[in-house]
C-alpha positions, -999 to 999 in steps of 0.1 A, spaced: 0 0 0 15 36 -10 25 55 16 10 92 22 36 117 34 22 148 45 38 178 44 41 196 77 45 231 65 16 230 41 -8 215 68 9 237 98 3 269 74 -32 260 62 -43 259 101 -25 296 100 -46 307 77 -77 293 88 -73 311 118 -67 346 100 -107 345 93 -121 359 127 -89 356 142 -91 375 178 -63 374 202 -50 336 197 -83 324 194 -113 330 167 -146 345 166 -162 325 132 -201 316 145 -217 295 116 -232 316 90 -208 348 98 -192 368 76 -162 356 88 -176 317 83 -187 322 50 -154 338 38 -136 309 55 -155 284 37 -145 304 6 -113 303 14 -115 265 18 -129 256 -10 -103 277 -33 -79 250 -11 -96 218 -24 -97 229 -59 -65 238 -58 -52 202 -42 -75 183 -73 -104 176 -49 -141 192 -64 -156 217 -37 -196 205 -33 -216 231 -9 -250 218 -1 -280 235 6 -272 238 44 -239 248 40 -219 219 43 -186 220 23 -174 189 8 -140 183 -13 -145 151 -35 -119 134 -55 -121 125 -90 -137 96 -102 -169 80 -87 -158 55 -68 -169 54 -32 -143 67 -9 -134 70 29 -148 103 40 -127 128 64 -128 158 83 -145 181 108 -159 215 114 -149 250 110 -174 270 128 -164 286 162 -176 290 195 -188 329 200 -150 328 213 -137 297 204 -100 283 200 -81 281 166 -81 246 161 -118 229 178 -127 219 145 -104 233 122 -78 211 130 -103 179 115 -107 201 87 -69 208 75 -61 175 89 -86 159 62 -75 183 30 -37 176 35 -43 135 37 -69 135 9 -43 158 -15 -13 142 -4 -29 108 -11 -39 129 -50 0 137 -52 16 101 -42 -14 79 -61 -29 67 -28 -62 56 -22 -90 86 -28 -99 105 7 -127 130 -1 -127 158 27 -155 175 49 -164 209 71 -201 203 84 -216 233 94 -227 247 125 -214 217 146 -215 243 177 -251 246 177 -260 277 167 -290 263 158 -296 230 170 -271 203 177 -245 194 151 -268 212 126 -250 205 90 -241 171 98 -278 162 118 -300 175 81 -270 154 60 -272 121 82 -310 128 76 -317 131 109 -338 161 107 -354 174 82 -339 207 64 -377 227 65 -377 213 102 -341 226 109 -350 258 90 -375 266 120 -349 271 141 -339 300 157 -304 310 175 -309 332 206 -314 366 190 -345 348 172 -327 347 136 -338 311 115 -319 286 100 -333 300 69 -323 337 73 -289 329 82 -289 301 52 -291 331 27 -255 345 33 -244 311 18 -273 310 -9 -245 320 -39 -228 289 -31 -254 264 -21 -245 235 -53 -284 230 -52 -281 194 -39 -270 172 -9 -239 145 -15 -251 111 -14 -239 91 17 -233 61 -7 -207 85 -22 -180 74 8 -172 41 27 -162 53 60 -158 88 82 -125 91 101 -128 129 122 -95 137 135 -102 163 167 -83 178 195 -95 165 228 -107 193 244 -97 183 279 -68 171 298 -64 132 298 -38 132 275 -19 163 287 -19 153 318 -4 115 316 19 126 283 1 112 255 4 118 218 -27 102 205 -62 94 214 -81 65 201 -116 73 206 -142 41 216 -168 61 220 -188 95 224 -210 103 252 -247 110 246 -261 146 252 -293 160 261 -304 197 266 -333 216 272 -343 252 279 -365 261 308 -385 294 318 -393 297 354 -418 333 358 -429 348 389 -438 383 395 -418 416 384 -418 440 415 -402 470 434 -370 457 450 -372 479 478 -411 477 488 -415 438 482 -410 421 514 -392 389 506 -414 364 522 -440 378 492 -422 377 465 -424 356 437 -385 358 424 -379 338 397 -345 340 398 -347 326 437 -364 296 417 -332 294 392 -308 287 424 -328 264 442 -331 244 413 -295 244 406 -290 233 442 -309 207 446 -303 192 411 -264 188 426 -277 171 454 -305 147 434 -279 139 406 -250 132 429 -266 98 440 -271 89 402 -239 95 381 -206 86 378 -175 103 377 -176 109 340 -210 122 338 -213 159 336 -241 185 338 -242 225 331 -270 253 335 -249 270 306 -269 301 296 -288 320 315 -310 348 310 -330 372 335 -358 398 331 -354 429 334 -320 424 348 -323 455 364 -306 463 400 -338 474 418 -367 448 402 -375 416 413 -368 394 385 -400 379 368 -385 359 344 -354 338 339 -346 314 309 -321 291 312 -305 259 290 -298 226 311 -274 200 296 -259 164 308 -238 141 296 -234 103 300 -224 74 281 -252 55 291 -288 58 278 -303 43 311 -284 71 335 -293 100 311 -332 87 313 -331 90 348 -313 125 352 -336 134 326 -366 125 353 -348 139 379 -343 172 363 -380 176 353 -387 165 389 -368 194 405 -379 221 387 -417 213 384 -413 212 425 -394 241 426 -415 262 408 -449 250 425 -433 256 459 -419 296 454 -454 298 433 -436 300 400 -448 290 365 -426 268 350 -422 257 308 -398 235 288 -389 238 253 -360 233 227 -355 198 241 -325 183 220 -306 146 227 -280 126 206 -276 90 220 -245 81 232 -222 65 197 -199 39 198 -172 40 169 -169 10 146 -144 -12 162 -128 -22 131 -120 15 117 -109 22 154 -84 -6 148 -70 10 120 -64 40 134 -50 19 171 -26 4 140 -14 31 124 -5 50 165 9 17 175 34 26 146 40 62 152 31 68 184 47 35 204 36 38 242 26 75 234 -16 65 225 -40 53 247 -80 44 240 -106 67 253 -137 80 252 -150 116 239 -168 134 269 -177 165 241 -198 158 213 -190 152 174 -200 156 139 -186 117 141 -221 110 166 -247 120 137 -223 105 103 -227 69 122 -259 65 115 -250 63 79 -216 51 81 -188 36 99 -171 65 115 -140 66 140 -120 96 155 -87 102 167 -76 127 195 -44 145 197 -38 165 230 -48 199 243 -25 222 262 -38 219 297 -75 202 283 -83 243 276 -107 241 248 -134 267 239 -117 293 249 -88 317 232 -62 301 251 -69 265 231 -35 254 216 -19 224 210 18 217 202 27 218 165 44 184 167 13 170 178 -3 181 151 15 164 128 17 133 146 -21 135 145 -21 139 109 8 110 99 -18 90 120 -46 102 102 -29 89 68 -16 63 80 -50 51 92 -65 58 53 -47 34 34 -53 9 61 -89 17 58 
């Protein structure tokens, strides 16, 4: 089998200028649909053509770099949306990662690797949105229905990338596998000085907004044992959920009141509304059932106790997705090789595009380490040599495949 050598500068200077589009500070500000994510995706596309792959955008956005001929082929990449202040390489790294293994295989006659940057894998939208409407997993007028949180749709936002849009999605039965290279986004293998991560599986997610409202009133002429304070709901909630849940999970299992929002948010008004988004993670259907119970539990309570109306909505969950052993394999192969005593198997605790493309094929990942586990955040970095390790692995892993 021909061997695909990567070239370090070309990847290492791709990622470079990747960044450059909503670059701030060390980190980047490149939300799906901005200007600064549509330019990017541009920008990536001029890449693919350039390298002999043929740039496909589909209606939501996705950007897809196919290589000639019809053949199916093993499928890699990523994302390369950001967090509203994400780090220059959640995503991106998958991405560049994927076009310099697909063109390096074009320039050395190896096996065809078409590339892949889903869109809106932050959420945006909705959970892994350009990857959930390709896997078919929601429908695109259903998606379009979605709104972000200052109320723009899926469909406004897909206009900025209407000029592109190549009218049609790519078949599935277009590609064999999907292999998503990532950067761990936390500190296993920092911490204990590995190289490479071989992921087994990825933890299943749920999330879901709640609204608890009381009563908007005078801050200084309320007495407190009459007030109806929803934001006195918000905390008791979030206490006792840490007590309920406690008895439940394990130590993997995570949960996160991650945005919250209060009305009027004003220094001298009791709060009458609060909006909030609740999230846990598990790798286990069972436990996340029953946090799920215990989380609508707690805050019907709460809010029938402090005399509080309470509503759900926006409920979202991805089961948790175990990789295809054999593909996994390949990839344990090709770190066993470059990586000796330096890779270790592991699970993802954050969610992938990898979770939503298993439904249609055989998908696997591979971690390479972040600097102290800091992800989503500007100070996200992870040592160049890594990064090519990751990406000799990568290849390595494709003509196994």
């Amino acid at each position: 089998m021909t061997e695909i050598a990567i070239q370090p500068e070309r990847l290492l200077q791709d990622l470079e200028t990747l960044r450059s589009f909503g670059r701030c500070g060390s980190g980047v500000v490149r939300p799906a649909y901005s200007e600064a994510d549509v330019a990017a995706r541009r920008w990536l596309a001029g890449r693919m053509a350039e390298a002999g792959l043929q740039p496909v955008f589909d209606p939501v956005g996705n950007l897809f770099g196919l290589p000639p001929g019809s053949a199916p082929c093993l499928l890699m990449g990523s994302h390369s949306d950001s967090q509203p202040e994400g780090g220059w390489l959640d995503g991106a790294y998958g991405v560049i990662a994927a076009l310099e293994v697909a063109r390096a295989s074009l320039e050395c006659g190896g096996p065809p690797v078409a590339a892949v940057s889903f869109q809106d894998e932050e959420g945006r939208f909705t959970t892994l949105t350009g990857s959930r409407i390709w896997a078919g997993l929601m429908p695109l007028d259903r998606a379009d229905e979605m709104t972000d949180d200052e109320g723009t749709t899926l469909a406004e936002a897909r206009r900025t990338m209407a000029a592109l849009d190549g009218g049609a999605f790519v078949a599935p039965d277009r590609f064999t596998a999907f292999v998503e290279a990532h950067i761990e986004q936390g500190p296993v293998l920092d911490s204990e000085g590995g190289r490479i991560g071989v992921v087994e599986n990825i933890v299943g997610i749920r999330s879901e907004r709640y609204r608890f409202e009381g009563q908007q009133n005078h801050a200084g002429t309320t007495p407190m044992r009459l007030r109806r304070d929803a934001f006195q709901g918000l905390a008791e909630f979030v206490t006792l959920l840490n007590v309920r849940l406690a008895p439940l999970v394990t130590l993997a299992t995570v949960w996160t009141i991650g945005h919250v929002a209060l009305h009027p948010n004003a220094s001298s008004i009791v709060p009458g509304r609060v909006d909030c988004t609740v999230q846990w993670r598990d790798a286990e259907v069972g436990r996340l059932d029953r946090m799920e119970a215990v989380i609508r539990t707690t805050a019907e309570e709460v809010a029938g106790a402090r005399g509080l109306g309470c509503t759900r909505s926006a409920y979202a969950a991805i089961e948790p997705t175990r990789m295809e052993p054999a593909l996994a394999a390949r990839i344990e192969q090709a770190a066993r090789q470059l990586a000796p005593g330096l890779w270790r198997r592991m699970p993802s605790g954050a969610l992938h595009d990898a979770a939503n493309v298993s439904h249609l094929l055989p998908a696997a990942m591979l971690f390479v380490p972040s600097k102290r586990g800091i992800s989503h955040s500007f100070e996200e970095d992870t040592a160049h040599d890594d990064l090519v390790l990751g990406a000799r692995v990568l290849a390595a892993a494709a003509t196994a495949v």
